[in-house]
C-alpha positions as CSV (number, residue, x, y, z in Angstrom):
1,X,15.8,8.4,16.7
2,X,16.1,4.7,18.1
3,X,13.0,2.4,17.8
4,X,12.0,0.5,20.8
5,X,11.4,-3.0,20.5
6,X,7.8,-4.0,21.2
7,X,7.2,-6.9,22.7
8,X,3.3,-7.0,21.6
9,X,1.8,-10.2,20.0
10,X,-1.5,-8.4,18.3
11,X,-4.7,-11.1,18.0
12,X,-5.7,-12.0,14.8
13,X,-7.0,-8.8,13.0
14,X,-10.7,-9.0,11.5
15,X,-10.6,-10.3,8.3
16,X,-11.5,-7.3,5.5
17,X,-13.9,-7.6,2.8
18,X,-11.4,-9.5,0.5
19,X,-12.3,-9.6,-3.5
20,X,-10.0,-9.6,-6.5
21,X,-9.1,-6.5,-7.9
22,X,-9.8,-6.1,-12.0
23,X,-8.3,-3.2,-13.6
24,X,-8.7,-2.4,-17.6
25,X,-8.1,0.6,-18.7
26,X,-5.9,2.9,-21.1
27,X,-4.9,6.2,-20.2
28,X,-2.8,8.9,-22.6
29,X,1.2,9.9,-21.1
30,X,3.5,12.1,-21.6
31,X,7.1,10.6,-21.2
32,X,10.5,11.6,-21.6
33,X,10.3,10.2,-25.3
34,X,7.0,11.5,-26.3
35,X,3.3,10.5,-25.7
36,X,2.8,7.3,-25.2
37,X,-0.6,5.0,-23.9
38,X,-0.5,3.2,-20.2
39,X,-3.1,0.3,-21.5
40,X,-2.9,-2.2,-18.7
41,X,-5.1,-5.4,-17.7
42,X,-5.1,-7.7,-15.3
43,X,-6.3,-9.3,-13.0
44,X,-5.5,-9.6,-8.5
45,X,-6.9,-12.5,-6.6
46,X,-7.8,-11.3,-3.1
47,X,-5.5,-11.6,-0.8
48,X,-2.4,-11.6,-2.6
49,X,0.8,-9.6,-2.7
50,X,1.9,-8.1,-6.2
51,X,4.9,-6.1,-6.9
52,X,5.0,-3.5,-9.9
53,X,8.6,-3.3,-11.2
54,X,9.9,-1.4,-14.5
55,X,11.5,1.9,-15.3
56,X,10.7,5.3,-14.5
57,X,8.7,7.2,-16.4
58,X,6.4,4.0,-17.5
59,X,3.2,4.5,-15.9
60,X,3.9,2.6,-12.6
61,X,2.7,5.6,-10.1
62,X,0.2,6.7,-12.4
63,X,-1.8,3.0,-12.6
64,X,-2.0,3.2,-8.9
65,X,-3.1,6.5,-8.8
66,X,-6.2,5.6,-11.5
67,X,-6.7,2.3,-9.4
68,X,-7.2,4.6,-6.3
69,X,-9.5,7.1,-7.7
70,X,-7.2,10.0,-7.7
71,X,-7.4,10.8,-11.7
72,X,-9.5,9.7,-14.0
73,X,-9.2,6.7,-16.5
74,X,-9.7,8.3,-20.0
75,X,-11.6,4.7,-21.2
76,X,-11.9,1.4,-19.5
77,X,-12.9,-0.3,-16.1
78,X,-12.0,-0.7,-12.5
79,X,-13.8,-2.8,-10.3
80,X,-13.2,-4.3,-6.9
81,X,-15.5,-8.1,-6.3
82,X,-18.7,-6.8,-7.2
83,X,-18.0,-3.2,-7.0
84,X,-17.8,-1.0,-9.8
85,X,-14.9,1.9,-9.3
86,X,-14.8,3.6,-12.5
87,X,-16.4,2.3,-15.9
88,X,-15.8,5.1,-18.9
89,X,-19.1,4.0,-20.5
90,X,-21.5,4.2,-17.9
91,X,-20.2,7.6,-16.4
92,X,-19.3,5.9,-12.9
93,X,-16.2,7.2,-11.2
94,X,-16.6,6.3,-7.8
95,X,-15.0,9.1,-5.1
96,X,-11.2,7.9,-3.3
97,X,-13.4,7.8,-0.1
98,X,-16.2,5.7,-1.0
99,X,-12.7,2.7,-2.2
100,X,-11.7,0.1,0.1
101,X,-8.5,1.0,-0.3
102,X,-5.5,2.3,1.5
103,X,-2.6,4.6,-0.1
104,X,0.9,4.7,1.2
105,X,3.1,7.8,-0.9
106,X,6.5,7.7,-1.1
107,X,7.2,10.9,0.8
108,X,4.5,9.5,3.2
109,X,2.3,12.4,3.2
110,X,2.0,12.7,7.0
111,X,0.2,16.3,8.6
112,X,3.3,18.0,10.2
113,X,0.9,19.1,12.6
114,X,-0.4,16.0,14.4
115,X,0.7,13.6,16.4
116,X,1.5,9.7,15.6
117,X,-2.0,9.0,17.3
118,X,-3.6,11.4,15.5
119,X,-2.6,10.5,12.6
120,X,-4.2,6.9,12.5
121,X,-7.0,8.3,14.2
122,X,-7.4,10.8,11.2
123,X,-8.1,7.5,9.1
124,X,-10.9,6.6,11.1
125,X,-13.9,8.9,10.7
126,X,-16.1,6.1,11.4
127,X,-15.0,5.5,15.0
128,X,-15.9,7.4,18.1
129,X,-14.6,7.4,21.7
130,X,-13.4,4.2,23.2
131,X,-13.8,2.7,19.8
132,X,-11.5,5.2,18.3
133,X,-9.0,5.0,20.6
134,X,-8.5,1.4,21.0
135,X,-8.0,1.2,17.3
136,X,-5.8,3.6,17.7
137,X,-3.4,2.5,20.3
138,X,-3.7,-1.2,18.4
139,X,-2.3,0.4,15.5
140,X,0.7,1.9,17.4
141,X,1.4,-1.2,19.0
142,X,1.3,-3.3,15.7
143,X,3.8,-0.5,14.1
144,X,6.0,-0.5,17.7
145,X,5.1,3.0,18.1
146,X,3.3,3.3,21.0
147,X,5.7,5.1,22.6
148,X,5.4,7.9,20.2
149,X,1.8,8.2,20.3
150,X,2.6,12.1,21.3
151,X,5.4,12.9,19.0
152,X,5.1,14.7,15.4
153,X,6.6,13.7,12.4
154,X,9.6,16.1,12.5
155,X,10.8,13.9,16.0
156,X,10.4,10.6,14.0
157,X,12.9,8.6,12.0
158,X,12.1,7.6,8.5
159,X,11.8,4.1,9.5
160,X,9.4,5.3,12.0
161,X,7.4,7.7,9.6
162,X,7.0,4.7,7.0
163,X,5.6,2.4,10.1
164,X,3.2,5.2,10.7
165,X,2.3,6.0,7.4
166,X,1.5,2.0,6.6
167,X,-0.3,1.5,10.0
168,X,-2.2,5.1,9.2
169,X,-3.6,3.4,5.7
170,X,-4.4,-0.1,7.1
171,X,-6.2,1.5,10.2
172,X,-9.7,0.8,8.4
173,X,-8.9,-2.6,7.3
174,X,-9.2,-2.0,4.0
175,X,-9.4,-4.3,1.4
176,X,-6.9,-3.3,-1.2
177,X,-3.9,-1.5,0.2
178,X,-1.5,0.4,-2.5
179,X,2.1,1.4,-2.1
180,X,4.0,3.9,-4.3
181,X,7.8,3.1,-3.7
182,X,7.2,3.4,0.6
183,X,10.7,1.8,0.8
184,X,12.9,4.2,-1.4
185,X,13.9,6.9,0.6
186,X,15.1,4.8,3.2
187,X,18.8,3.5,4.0
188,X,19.9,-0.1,3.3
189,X,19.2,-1.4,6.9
190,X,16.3,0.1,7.5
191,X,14.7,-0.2,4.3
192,X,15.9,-4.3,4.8
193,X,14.1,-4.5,7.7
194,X,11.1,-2.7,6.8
195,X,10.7,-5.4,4.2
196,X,10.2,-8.0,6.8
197,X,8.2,-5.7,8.4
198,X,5.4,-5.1,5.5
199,X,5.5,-8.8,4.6
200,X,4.2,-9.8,7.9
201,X,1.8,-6.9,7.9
202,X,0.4,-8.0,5.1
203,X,0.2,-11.8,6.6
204,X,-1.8,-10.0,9.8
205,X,-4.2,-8.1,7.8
206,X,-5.0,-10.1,4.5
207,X,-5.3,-6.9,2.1
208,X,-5.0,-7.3,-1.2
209,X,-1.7,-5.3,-2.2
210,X,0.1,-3.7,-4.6
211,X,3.3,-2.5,-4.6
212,X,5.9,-0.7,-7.2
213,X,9.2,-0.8,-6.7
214,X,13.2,-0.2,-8.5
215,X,14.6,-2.9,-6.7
216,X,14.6,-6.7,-8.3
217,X,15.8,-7.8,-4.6
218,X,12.6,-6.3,-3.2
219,X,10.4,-7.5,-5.9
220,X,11.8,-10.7,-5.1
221,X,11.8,-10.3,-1.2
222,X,7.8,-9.8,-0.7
223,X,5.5,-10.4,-3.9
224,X,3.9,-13.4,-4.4
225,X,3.9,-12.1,-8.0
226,X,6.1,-10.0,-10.0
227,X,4.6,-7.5,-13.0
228,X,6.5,-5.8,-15.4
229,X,5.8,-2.4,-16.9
230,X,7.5,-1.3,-19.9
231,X,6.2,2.3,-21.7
232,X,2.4,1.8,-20.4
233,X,2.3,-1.8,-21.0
234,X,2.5,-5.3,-19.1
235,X,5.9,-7.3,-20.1
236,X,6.6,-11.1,-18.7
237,X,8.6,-10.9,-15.4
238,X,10.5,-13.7,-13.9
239,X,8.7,-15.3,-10.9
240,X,10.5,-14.3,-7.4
241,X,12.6,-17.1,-5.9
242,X,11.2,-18.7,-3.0
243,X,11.7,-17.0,0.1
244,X,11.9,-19.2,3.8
245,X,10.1,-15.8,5.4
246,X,7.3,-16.7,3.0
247,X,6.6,-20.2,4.5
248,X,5.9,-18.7,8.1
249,X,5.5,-14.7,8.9
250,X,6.1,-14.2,12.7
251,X,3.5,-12.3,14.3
252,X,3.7,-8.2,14.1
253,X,6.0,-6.2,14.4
């Protein structure tokens, strides 16, 4: 299905609750060559962009996954500013709804039964009425989807479904926004221009992201810092080369 072109220059969106993300933590694995630890920390100033390369198999999916609240650390810490996600000692594992966080999956993980606007709207259980619907329609305009607002995933293209998905997670503003390999599935044009496309997303909203990726080119494309991870643990990556759409991110789309 063919993407319109939108035309839309979206204001400056509210700045979220920006606050460096500190994750340290160790968590048992099994991979293909036996059981191995994932013993990770570090540290994300707010705001920036980080992309999380290395093999399959070495813990990538499964950091973001503990980072977002969906399993549980076996030891260690996760906390977002001043807020404690999940500390081992002191018994706090804080609920995936109660994070300032958004989650894009790799297959997406649209509801085959809803509509493009009801999807975003899904993500925003603390909006009523007019409220809820002009955050709505923003968010379909920012993705250049506002002429799908009615249609269902199955009538969508997988360029469209990522747009949705990504718009769908940053609907709440959230402060940390996480992103499990959203590009892979797609085709070399689409997936190039989707990269353009999340770069300048990430320049509108200000969210604190982190991304994990195959592809060096990508890596190199859209983080502002490359991280390595080699059977569970952080290895030295070469910094990205400077890239011009760095320097000045056209408004969305």
């Amino acid at each position: 299905m063919l993407e319109r072109p939108s035309n839309f220059v979206p204001s400056p969106a509210p700045a979220p609750v920006t606050a460096s993300l500190s994750v340290d933590l160790t968590h048992r694995l099994q991979g293909p060559q036996g059981a191995f630890d994932l013993s990770v920390r570090l540290t994300i100033p707010a705001g920036r962009f980080v992309v999380l390369t290395g093999p399959s198999g070495a813990g990538k999916t499964t950091l973001l996954r503990l980072i977002a609240g969906l399993e549980r650390p076996a030891t260690g810490r996760v906390t977002m500013g001043t807020r404690i996600w999940s500390e081992s000692e002191a018994g706090i594992f804080a609920p995936v709804r109660t994070r300032d966080l958004g989650f894009v999956f790799q297959d997406y993980a649209l509801f085959p039964n809803m509509t493009a606007a009801a999807q975003v709207g899904f993500a925003l259980p603390g909006l009523r009425g007019k409220a809820r619907a002009g955050r709505v329609a923003e968010m379909l305009e920012i993705a250049g989807l506002a002429h799908l607002a009615r249609a269902y995933p199955a009538q969508l293209s997988g360029g469209q479904k990522q747009r949705l998905a990504l718009v769908r997670a940053l609907a709440r503003r959230p402060g940390l926004l996480l992103l499990d390999e959203p590009l892979s599935a797609l085709d070399p044009e689409t997936r190039a221009e989707l990269q353009g496309h999340l770069r300048r997303m990430h320049a509108h909203f200000g969210a604190t992201t982190m991304m994990t990726s195959h592809d060096p080119a990508e890596a190199a494309r859209l983080a502002d810092t490359v991280l390595r991870l080699e059977a569970g643990v952080l290895v030295s990556a070469p910094a990205p080369p400077p890239d011009p759409a760095h320097a000045a991110s056209p408004p969305v789309p």
